[in-house]
C-alpha positions as a Python dict, from the first residue, in 0.01 Angstrom:
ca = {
    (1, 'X'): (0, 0, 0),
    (2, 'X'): (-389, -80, 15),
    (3, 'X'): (-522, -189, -281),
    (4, 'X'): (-721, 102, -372),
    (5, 'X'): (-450, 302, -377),
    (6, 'X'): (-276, 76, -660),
    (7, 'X'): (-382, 252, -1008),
    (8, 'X'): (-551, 72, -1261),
    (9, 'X'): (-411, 115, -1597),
    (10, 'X'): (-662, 145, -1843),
    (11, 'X'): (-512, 177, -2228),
    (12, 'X'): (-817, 310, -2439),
    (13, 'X'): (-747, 241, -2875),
    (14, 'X'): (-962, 331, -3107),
    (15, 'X'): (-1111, 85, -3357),
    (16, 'X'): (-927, -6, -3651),
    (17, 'X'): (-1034, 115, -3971),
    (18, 'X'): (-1403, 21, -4096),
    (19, 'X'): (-1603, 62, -4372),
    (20, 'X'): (-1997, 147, -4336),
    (21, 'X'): (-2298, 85, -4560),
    (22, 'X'): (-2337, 444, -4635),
    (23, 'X'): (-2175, 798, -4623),
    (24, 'X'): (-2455, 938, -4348),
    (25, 'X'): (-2373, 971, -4016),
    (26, 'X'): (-2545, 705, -3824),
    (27, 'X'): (-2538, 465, -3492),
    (28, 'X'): (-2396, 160, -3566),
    (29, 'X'): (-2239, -82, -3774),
    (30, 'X'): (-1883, -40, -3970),
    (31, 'X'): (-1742, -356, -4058),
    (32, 'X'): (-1307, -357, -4019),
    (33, 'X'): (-1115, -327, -4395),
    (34, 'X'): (-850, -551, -4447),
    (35, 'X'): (-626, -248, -4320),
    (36, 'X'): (-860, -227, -4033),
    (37, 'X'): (-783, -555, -3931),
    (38, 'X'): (-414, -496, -3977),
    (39, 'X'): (-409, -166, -3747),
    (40, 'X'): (-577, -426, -3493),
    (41, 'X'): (-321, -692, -3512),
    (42, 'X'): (-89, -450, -3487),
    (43, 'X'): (-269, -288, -3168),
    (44, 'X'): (-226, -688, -2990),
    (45, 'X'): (150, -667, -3080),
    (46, 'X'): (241, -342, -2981),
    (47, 'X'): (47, -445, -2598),
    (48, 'X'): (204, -821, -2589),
    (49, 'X'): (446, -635, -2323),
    (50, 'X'): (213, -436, -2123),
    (51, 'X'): (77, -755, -1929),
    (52, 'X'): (-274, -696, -2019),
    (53, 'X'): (-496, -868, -1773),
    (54, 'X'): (-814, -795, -1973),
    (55, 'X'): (-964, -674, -2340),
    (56, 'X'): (-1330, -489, -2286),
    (57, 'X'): (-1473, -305, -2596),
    (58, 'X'): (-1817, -87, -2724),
    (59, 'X'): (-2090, -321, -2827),
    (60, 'X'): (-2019, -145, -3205),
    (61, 'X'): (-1916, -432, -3407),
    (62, 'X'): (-1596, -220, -3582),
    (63, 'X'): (-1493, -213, -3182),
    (64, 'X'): (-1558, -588, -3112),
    (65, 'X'): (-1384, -722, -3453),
    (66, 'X'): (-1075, -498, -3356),
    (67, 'X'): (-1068, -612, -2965),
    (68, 'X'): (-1116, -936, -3075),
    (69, 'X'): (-829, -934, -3335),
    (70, 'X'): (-614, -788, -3057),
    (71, 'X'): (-706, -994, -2759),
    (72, 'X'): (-587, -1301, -2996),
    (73, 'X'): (-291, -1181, -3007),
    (74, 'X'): (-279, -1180, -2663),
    (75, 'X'): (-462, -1479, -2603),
    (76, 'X'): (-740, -1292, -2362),
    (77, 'X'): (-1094, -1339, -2433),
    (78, 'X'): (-1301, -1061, -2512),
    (79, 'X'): (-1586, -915, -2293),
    (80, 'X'): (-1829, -632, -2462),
    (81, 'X'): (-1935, -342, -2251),
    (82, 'X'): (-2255, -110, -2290),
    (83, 'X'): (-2230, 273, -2266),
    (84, 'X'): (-1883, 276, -2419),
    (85, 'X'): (-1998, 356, -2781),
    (86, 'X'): (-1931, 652, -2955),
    (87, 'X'): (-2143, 999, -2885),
    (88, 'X'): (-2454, 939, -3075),
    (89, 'X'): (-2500, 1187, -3404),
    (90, 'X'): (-2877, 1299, -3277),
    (91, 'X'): (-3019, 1577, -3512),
    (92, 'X'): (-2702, 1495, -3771),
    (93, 'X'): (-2807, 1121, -3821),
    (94, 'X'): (-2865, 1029, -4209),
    (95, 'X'): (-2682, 1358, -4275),
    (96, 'X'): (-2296, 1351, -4436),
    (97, 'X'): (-2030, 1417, -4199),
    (98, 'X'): (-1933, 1791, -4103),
    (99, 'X'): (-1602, 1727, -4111),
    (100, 'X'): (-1611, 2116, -3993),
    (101, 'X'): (-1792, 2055, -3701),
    (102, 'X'): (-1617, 1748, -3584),
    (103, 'X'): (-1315, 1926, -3577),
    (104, 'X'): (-1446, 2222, -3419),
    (105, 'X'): (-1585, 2006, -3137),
    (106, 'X'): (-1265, 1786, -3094),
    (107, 'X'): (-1055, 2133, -3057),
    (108, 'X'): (-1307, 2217, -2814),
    (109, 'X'): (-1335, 1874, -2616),
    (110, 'X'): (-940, 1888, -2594),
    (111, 'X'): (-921, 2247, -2468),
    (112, 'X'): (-1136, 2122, -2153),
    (113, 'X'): (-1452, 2298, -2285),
    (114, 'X'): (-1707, 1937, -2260),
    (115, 'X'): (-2039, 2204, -2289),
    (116, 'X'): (-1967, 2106, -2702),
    (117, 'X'): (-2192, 1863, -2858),
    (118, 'X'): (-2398, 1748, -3128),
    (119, 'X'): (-2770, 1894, -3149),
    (120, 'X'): (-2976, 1659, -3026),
    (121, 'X'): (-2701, 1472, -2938),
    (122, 'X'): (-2452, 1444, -2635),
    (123, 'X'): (-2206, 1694, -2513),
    (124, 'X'): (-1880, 1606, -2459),
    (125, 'X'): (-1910, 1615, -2080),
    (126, 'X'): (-2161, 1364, -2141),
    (127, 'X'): (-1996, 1094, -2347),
    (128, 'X'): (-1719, 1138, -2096),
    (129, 'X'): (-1935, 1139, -1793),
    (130, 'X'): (-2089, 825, -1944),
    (131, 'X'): (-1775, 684, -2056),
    (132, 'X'): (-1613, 771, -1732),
    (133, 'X'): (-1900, 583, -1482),
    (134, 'X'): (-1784, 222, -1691),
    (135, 'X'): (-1386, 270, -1665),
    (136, 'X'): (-1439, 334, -1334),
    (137, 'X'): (-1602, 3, -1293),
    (138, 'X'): (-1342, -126, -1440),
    (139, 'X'): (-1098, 62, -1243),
    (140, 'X'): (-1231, -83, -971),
    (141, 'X'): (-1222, -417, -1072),
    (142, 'X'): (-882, -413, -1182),
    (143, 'X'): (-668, -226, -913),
    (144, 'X'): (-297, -250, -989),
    (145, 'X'): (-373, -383, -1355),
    (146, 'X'): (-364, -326, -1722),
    (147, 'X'): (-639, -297, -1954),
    (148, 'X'): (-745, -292, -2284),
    (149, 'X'): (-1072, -94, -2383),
    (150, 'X'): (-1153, -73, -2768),
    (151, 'X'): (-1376, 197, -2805),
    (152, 'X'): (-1417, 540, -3047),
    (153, 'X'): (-1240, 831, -3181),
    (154, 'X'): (-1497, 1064, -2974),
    (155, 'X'): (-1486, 860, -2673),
    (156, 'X'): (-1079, 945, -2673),
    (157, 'X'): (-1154, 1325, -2711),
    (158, 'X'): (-1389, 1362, -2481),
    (159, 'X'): (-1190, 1172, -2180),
    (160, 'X'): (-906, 1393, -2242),
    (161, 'X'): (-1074, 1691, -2207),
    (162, 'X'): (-1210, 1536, -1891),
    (163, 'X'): (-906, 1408, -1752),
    (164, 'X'): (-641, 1626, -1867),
    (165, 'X'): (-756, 1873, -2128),
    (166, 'X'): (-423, 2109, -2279),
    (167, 'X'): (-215, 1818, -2229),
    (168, 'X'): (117, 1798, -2403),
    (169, 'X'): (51, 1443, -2467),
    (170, 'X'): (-316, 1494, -2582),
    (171, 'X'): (-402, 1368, -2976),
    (172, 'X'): (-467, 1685, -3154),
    (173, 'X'): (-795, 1705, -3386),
    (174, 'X'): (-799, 1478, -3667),
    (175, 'X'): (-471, 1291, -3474),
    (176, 'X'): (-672, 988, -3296),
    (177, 'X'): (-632, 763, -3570),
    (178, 'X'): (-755, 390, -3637),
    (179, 'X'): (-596, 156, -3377),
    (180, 'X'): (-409, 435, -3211),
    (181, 'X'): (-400, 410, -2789),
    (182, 'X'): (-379, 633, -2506),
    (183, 'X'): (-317, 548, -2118),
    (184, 'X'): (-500, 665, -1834),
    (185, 'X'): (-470, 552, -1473),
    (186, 'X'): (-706, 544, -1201),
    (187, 'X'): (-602, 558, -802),
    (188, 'X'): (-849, 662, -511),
    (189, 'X'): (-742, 1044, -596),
    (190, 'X'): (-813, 1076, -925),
    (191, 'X'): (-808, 967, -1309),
    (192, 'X'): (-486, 1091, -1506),
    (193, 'X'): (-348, 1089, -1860),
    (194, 'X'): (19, 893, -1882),
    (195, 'X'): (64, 867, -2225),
}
């Protein structure tokens, strides 16, 4: 078998739980809680069988601290990748959360309908389409490997919709909680969901 045709496993977690300066939506920051920190100790143990051969995460700091914490566990350094942050909150930035309208979106983003987004924002075909163009560097770099990506609760809704939207094994809304993880493997055919 050639080497591109050996899928890359890439496991995708979401950060572990973080607190934030403020209530408003916004772009950056959330440090981890103590139970943050926890849910990303807990992330290194569950993986210390999977062979990981590499921890990448967002530039966020919530996503660093919680790849960090995990990739100790594993004894793997860290390395921080751009464009893997979550959809930005355009017109809703230093507005409270619509919990409403998150949930609306993330039903719609796991039904396979990516034309959803946040005004002035992103859709969700393009924070997957973004997301998408760095796993498959990745990918590529990492044929017939495992890997750790830390990145955001979006992020994991909008690559199922764009890999495998109606799965069975799909998160539902509200269901991609802190540290949570989700497999997806990349061949020369095509990306799929495995668990």
């Amino acid at each position: 078998m050639s080497d591109v045709h050996c899928p890359a496993r890439i496991i995708v977690a979401r950060h572990g739980q973080a607190e934030y300066e403020s209530p408003e939506m916004n772009e950056s920051g959330g440090s981890l809680t103590a139970l943050g920190r926890e849910q990303a100790r807990e992330l290194g143990e569950r993986l210390r069988t999977e062979k990981i051969a590499a921890v990448m995460c967002s530039e966020l700091s919530r996503a660093v601290q919680t790849a960090e914490i995990a990739a100790a566990v594993l004894g793997l350094p860290v390395r921080v990748r751009e464009r893997l942050h979550e959809y930005p909150p355009g017109d809703l930035l230093g507005h409270p959360a619509d919990r409403e309208f998150q949930s609306a979106m993330a039903r719609s983003w796991l039904s396979g309908d990516l034309s959803v987004g946040v005004p002035g924002g992103e859709t969700g075909r393009e924070t997957s389409d973004r997301v998408l163009a760095v796993l498959e560097g990745i990918a590529d770099e990492h044929r017939g490997e495992t890997v750790l990506v830390v990145s955001h609760g979006g992020v994991i809704l909008a690559l199922w919709g764009a890999i495998d939207p109606r799965s069975v094994r799909a998160p539902r809304p509200g269901e991609v909680f802190n540290g949570s993880s989700y497999v997806f493997e990349r061949d020369a055919d095509a990306w799929r969901s495995t668990g």
